[in-house]
C-alpha atoms as one frame of an Amber mdcrd trajectory, in Angstrom:
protein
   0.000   0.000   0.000   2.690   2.434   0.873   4.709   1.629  -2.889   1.323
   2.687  -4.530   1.629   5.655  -2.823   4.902   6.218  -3.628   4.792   5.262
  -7.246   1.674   7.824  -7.523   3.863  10.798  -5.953   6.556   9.836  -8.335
   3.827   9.716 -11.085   2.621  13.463 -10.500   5.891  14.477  -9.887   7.005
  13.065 -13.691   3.708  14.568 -15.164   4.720  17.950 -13.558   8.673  18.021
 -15.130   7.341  18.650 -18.112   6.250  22.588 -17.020   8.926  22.342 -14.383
  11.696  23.636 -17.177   9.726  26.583 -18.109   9.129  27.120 -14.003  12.898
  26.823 -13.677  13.960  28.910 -16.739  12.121  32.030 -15.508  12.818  31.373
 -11.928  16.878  32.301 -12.828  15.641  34.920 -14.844  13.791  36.206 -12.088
  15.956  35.364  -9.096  12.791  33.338  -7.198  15.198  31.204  -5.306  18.665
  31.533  -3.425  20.332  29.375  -1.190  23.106  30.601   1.168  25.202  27.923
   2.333  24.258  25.490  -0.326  27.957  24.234  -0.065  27.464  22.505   2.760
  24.775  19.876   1.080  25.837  17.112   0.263  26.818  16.249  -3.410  24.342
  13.442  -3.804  21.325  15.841  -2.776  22.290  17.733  -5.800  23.154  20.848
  -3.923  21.521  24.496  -4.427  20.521  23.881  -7.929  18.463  20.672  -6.763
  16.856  22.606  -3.347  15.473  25.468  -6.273  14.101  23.535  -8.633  12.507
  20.980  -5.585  10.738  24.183  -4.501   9.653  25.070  -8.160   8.464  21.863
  -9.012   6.309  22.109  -5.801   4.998  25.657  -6.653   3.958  24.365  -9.894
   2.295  21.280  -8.595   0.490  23.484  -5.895  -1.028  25.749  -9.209   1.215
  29.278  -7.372   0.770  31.398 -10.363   2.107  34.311  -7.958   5.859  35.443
  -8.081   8.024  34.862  -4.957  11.162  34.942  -3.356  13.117  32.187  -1.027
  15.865  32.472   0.569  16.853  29.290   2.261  19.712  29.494   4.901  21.846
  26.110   5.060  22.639  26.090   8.441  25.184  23.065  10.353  23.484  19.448
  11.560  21.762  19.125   8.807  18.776  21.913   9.479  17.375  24.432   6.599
  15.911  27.475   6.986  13.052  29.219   4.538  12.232  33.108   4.240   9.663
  33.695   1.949   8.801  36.930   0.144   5.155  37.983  -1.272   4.638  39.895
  -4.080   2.910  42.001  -1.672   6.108  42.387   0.488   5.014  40.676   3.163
   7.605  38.263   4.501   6.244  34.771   6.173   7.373  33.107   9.306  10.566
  31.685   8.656  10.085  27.859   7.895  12.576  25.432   9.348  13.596  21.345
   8.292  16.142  19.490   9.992  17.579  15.542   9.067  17.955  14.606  12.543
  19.047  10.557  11.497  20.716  10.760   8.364  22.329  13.466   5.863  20.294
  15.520   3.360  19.285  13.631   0.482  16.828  14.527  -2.715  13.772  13.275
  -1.184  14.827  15.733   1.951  14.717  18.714  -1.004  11.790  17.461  -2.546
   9.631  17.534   0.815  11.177  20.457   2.188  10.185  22.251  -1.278   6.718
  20.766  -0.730   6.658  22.192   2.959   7.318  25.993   1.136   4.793  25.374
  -1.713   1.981  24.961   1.493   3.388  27.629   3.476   2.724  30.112   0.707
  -0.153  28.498  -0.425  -1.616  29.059   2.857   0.436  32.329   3.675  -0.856
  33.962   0.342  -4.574  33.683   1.829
């Protein structure tokens, strides 16, 4: 039961690349996303790059059609930190994640970009 769950997440994830490029193209155009300490993820979470486009594919699964900006804050043990910026200028509540039992890892990305997609979602109410 849980691998049909999984295999259905990985399903909407694949049928949501497709707009993801265009999501990530004018996201570096526009400067949506920036990590600060990205060096210290590891290589096999696919570093800044990965975290960004995590958090666009998220915003594009969640239907955001509004412009914002994160800035995500690498910080030691393992723990990330989210600012996000309205188009209005308001500024949420700072979002943390932390990988308490193992390192940072795609699927850490992925949910953590998931986790920002809500807060705006619900933030942007």
């Amino acid at each position: 039961m849980k691998d049909a769950g999984h295999a259905r997440f990985a399903i909407a994830l694949l049928a949501v690349a497709s707009s993801a490029c265009a999501m990530t193209a004018s996201a570096q155009a526009g400067a949506r996303c920036h990590v600060v300490g990205g060096e210290k993820l590891p290589a096999a979470s696919g570093g800044a790059q990965a975290l960004c486009d995590a958090i666009e594919r998220a915003a594009a699964a969640r239907g955001l059609q509004q412009r914002f900006t994160v800035q995500v804050r690498v910080k030691p043990r393992a723990m990330l930190s989210a600012e996000v910026k309205l188009p209005d200028g308001r500024t949420l509540p700072a979002l943390h994640m932390a990988e308490m039992d193992r390192p940072v890892t795609r699927d850490t990305l992925e949910r953590f970009g998931l986790a920002i997609a809500d807060h705006i979602a619900g933030g942007a109410r």
